[in-house]
N, C-alpha and C positions, 0 to 999 in steps of 0.2 A: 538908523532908519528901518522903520519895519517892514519885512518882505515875504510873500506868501507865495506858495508853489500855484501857479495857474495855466490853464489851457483853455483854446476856442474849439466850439463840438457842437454838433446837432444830436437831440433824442430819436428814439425809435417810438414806432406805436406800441402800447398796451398787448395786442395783437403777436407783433414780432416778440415781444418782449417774452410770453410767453410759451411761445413755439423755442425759443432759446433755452430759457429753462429745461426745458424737456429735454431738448437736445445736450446742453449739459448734464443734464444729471446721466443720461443713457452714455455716455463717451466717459464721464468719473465711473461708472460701475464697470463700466470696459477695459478700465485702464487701470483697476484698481492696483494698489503698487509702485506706479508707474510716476513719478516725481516732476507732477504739473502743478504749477499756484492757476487754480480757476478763478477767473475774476465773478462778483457775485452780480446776478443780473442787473439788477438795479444800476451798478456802475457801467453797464457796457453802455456804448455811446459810438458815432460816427466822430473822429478828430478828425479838425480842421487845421488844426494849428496848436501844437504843445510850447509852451512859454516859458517854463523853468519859474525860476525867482523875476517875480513882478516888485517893484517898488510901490508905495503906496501912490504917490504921485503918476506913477505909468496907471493905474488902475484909471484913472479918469480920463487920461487918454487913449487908453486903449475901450475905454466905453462911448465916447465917443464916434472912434471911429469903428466900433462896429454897430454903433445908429445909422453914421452916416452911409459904412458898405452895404447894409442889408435893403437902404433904402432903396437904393438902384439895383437889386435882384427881386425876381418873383419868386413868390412860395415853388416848391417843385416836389415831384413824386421819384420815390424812393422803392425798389425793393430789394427783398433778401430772400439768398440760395444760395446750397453747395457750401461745401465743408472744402480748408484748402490751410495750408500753411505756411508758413516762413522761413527760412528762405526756401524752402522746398517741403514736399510731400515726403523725400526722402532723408531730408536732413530739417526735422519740424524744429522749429524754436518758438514759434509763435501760434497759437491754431486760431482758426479763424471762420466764421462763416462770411460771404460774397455778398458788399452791395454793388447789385445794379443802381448807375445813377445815370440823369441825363447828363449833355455837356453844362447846365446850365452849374451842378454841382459843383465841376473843377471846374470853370469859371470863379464861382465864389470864391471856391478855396486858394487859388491863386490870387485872388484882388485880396484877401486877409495878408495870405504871405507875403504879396508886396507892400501892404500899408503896415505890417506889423516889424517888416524888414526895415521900412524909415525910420520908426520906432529905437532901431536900435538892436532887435531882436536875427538873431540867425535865420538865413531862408535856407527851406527843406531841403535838404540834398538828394531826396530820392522823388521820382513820380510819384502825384497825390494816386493814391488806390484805396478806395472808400470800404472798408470792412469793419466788422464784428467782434473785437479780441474775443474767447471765449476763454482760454489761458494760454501758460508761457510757462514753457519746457525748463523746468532744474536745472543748470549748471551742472548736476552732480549727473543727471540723465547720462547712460551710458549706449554703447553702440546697441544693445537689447533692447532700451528701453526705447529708442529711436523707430528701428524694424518695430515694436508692436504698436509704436503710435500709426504707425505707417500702413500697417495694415489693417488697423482700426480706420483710419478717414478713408484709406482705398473702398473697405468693407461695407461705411455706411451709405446708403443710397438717400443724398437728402436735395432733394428740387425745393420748388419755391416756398416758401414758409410765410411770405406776406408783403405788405406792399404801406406805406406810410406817407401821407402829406406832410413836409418837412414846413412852417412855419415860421420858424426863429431859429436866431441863432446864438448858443448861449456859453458867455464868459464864465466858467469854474474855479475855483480855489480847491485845490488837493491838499489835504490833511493827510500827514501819514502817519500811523499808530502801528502797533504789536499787530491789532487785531486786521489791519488791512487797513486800505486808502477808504480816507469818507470825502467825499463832493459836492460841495454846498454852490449851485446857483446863483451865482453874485451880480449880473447882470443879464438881460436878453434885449435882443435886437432882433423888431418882428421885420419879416421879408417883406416888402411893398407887394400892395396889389399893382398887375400890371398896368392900369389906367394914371397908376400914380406914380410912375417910372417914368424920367425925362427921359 
């Protein structure tokens, strides 16, 4: 049976998208050396929900029901600021810029987790905390290269960079090649207007 790598995720505006770029490229010239896989804008995205190996058959249910969950959430307002990382600022593995979200956000993302947890699917073990991957620290990264990423995010002063109507919410297929992960769109689920919410 054929099985493809997928995950649930909202986009960012045009707007942030670009303000990101800037920001990445200004932290790779910073860090030059320094052994980070950058993810390319284009792929950055808010997860809601990472899925691993989908069946073809779960593919239809799992579109279903994120018709059915988005029906009953409103569109909601999103923004982004602040550079921060994983697990710490001192010990980066993951770098990051900060969304602000309302509660209406982890609301969603909890009603995904628990519809996609009947499914079959693992629910998250850690609090939903809505961010930006921007990249993801080497393995090979050592204690040096740690201290200069660390004084690179202490160093940059980044506040708000923009603010986004989130819409839909959209099912992905992750291809992964040589050249990097490509993300093809395979299904969305527009949020209800509030008047159309039981």
């Amino acid at each position: 049976m054929a099985v493809i790598r997928a995950f649930i995720a909202i986009n960012i505006s045009p707007e942030i998208a670009q303000r990101l770029r800037t920001i990445s490229e200004d932290l790779q010239a910073s860090l030059g050396g320094v052994p980070v896989r950058w993810v390319p804008v284009e792929n950055i995205h808010i997860t809601l929900k990472f899925l691993g190996d989908v069946s073809e058959p779960n593919l239809e249910l799992l579109k279903e029901m994120i018709k059915s969950e988005t029906a009953r959430h409103p569109p909601l307002e999103i923004s982004a600021g602040e550079l921060g990382a994983f697990p710490s600022i001192r010990r980066p593995r993951v770098l990051w810029v900060n969304v602000q979200a309302p509660p209406e956000l982890v609301a969603l993302q909890r009603a995904i987790d628990n519809e996609t947890a009947r499914l079959g699917y693992d629910r998250e073990d850690r609090p939903f905390s809505p961010h930006l991957t921007l990249g993801r620290v080497s393995r090979n990264a050592n204690s040096s290269d740690a201290r200069r990423i660390s004084e690179v995010l202490e160093g940059y002063k980044l506040g708000y960079i923009g603010a986004a109507r989130i819409r839909e919410v959209i099912l992905y297929r992750s291809d992964l090649y040589p050249s990097g992960a490509v993300y093809t769109s395979i299904f969305a689920g527009k949020l209800a207007a509030r008047k159309d919410i039981q």
